[in-house]
C-alpha positions, -999 to 999 in steps of 0.1 A, spaced: 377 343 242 392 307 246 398 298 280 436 293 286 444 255 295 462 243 318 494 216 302 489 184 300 513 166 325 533 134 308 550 112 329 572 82 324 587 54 330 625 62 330 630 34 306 606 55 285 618 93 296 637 96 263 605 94 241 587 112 266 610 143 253 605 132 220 569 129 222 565 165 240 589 182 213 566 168 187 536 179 202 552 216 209 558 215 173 526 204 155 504 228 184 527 256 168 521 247 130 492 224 133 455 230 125 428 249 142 419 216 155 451 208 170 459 245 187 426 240 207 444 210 227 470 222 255 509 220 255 523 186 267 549 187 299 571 161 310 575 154 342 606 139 362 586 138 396 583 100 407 611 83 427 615 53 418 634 38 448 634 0 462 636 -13 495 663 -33 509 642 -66 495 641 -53 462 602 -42 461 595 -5 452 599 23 474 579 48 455 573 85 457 550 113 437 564 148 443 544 174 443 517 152 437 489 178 442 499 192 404 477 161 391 445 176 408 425 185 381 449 181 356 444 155 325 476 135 333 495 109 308 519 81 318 544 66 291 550 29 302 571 -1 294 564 -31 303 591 -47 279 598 -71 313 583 -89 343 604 -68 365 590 -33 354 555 -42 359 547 -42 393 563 -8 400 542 9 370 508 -6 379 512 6 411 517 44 400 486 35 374 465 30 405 476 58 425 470 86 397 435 85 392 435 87 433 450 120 435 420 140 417 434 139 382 406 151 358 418 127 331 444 100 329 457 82 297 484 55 297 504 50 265 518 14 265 531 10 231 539 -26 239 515 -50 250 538 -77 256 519 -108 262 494 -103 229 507 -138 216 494 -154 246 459 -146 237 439 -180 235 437 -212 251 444 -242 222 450 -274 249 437 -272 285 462 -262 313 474 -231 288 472 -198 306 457 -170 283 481 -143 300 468 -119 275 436 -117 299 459 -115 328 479 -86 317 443 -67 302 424 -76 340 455 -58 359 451 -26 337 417 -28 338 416 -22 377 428 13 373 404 35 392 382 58 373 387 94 377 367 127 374 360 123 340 353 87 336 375 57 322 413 57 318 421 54 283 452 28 272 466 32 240 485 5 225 501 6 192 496 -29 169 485 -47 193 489 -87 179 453 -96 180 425 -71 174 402 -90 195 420 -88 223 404 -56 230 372 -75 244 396 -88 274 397 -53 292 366 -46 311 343 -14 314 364 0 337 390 16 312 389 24 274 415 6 253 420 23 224 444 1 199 462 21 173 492 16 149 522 26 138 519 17 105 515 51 93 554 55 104 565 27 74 538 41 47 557 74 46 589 57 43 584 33 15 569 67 -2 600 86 2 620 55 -15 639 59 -46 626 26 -64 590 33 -49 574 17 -81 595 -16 -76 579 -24 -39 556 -51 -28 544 -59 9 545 -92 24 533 -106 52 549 -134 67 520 -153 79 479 -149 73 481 -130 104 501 -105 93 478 -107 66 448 -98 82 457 -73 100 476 -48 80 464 -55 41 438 -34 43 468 -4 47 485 -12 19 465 -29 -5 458 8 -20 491 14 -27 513 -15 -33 515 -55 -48 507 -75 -15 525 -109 -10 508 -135 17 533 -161 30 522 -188 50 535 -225 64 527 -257 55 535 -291 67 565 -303 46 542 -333 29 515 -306 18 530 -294 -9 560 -295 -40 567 -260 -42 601 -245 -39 601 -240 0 620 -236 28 621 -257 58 615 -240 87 615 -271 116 583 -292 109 571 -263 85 580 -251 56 573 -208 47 562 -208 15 544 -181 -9 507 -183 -10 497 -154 -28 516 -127 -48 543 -124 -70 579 -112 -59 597 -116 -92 613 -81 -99 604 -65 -71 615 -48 -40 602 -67 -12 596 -54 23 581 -79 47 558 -65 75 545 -78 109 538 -63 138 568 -80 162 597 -101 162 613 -124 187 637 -147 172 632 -135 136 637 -171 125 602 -167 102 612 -134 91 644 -149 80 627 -180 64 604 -160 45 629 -136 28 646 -165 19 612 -182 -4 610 -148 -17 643 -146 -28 639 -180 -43 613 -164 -63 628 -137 -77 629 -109 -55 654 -84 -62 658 -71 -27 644 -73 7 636 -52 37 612 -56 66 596 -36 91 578 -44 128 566 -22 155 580 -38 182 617 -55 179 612 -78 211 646 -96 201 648 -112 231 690 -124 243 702 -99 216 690 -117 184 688 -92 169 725 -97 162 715 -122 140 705 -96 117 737 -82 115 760 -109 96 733 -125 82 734 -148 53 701 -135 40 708 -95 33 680 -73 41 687 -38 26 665 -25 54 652 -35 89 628 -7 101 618 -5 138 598 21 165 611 24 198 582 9 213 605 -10 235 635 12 253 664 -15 238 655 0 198 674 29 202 705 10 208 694 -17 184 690 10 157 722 22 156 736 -12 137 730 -14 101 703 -25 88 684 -10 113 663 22 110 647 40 137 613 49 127 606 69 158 570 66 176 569 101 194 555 106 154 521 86 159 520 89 199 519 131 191 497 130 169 469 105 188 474 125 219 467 157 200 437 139 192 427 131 223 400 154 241 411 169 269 386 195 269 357 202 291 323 208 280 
């Protein structure tokens, strides 16, 4: 007879407690209906345990209750680090957990917010990238080895080789989450991907070229060519491969900030003869609320898919044309697939 398992204890960050629900309703759910495979791996319990005070000069005054529930328990922490202010506070639970005897510890940060910053290209840069990987990389070890970190679309694959031995970074990616969508869509035949830079490109072609037309946008310097562009400051988006003529375009990246290229590119592709456009990233960053942009834009997008891999999509999601595509989908199903199981 199977030994009965403890739960698997889920934390969060409060910015994060909503899809902390989500994610253990998901996992009740697919544990009940699932596979063989999948009832082997425990129930998932969210707990609401850790003050998260502050001292009178603003640093956190932090508390575990009932902290001896992690001993020996395979514990996961949902974090945010969507802002410098949140960081602190969460790296310091990060360190205590592993501390307190838990058997197992994985952190989901579905955000890894300073992927851009990733390289060095004149000296004095910072690469804070490799800051932000080093911090998470000092969380202890616990009774079973490394702490796992799972972030979803992370901006640069490589950047994996920036966390040392200490933990196990295991990049993943919501872009199962829009592949169900655009199969569920009425003009399904009509849709080609596009990617708004080589990038883009390279990173998610290899999901979609199965299935639908790919388009590969790029920018040029305004003297390199006499196509029909548009400007886009010193640059100019223009269509490098593909053809949007006819076609339901959805444009796909893994973040926006600004959404100034997203906006530029829809607009070549319109130029070219696309009938309609939507887009979809796994992170809407929209930093200062541009996202309003969006909203009374002159370019219409017929949808603007988005995860809530930051806590400001929910709110984002409720203005047209934004879709909540909801992560607790993916997140389930990785931490079903995660082995929690002694041997």
């Amino acid at each position: 007879m199977a030994k009965v398992k403890d739960d698997v204890l889920l934390f969060a960050h409060p910015s994060m407690e909503a899809l902390a629900d989500d994610v253990a309703e998901k996992c009740r759910q697919l544990v009940q209906t699932g596979t063989e495979r999948q009832t082997q791996v425990q129930s998932v319990q969210v707990k609401r345990t850790i003050i998260w005070g502050k001292f009178p000069d603003d640093f956190p005054n932090l508390f575990i209750d009932n902290v001896k529930e992690c001993v020996s328990r395979d514990v996961v922490f949902l974090a945010s680090f969507h802002s410098p202010d949140v960081i602190f506070e969460q790296l310091s639970i990060l360190y205590a957990v592993p501390k307190y005897l838990a058997r197992s510890f994985t952190v989901i940060l579905p955000y890894f917010p300073t992927g851009t910053m990733e390289r060095v290209d004149t000296e004095g840069q910072i690469a804070t990238a490799k800051t932000l990987a080093t911090l998470l990389s000092a969380i202890p070890l616990t009774a079973r080895g490394p702490t796992k970190v799972v972030i979803y679309d992370i901006h640069s694959l490589p950047l994996r080789f920036y966390f040392s031995d200490n933990i196990i970074p295991r990049l993943e990616s919501a872009i199962p989450l829009i592949q169900r969508e655009l199969l569920q869509l009425p003009d399904q035949s009509k849709i080609a991907v596009a990617f708004p830079d080589e990038g883009a490109w390279k990173r998610f072609h290899l999901q979609f070229e199965d299935r639908f037309p790919l388009i590969t946008c790029t920018k040029v310097r305004e003297e390199d060519t006499r196509q029909v562009t548009v400007k886009e400051g010193k640059r100019r988006v223009t269509i490098k491969e593909g053809d949007p003529k006819g076609r339901h375009v959805v444009i796909v990246d893994d973040l926006v900030m600004t959404g100034g290229t997203l906006k530029e590119c829809a607009k070549v592709l319109l130029s070219h003869g696309a009938e309609k456009i939507s887009a979809y990233v796994t992170h809407p960053v929209f930093p200062h609320d541009s996202w309003k942009l969006f909203t009374q834009s002159d370019v219409a997008f017929q949808n603007f898919w988005i995860t809530d891999s930051v806590p400001h999509a929910r709110q984002i999601a409720q203005h047209p044309p934004f879709k909540l595509l909801p992560l607790a989908d993916v997140i389930s199903e990785g931490l079903l697939g995660l082995s929690f199981v002694s041997h």
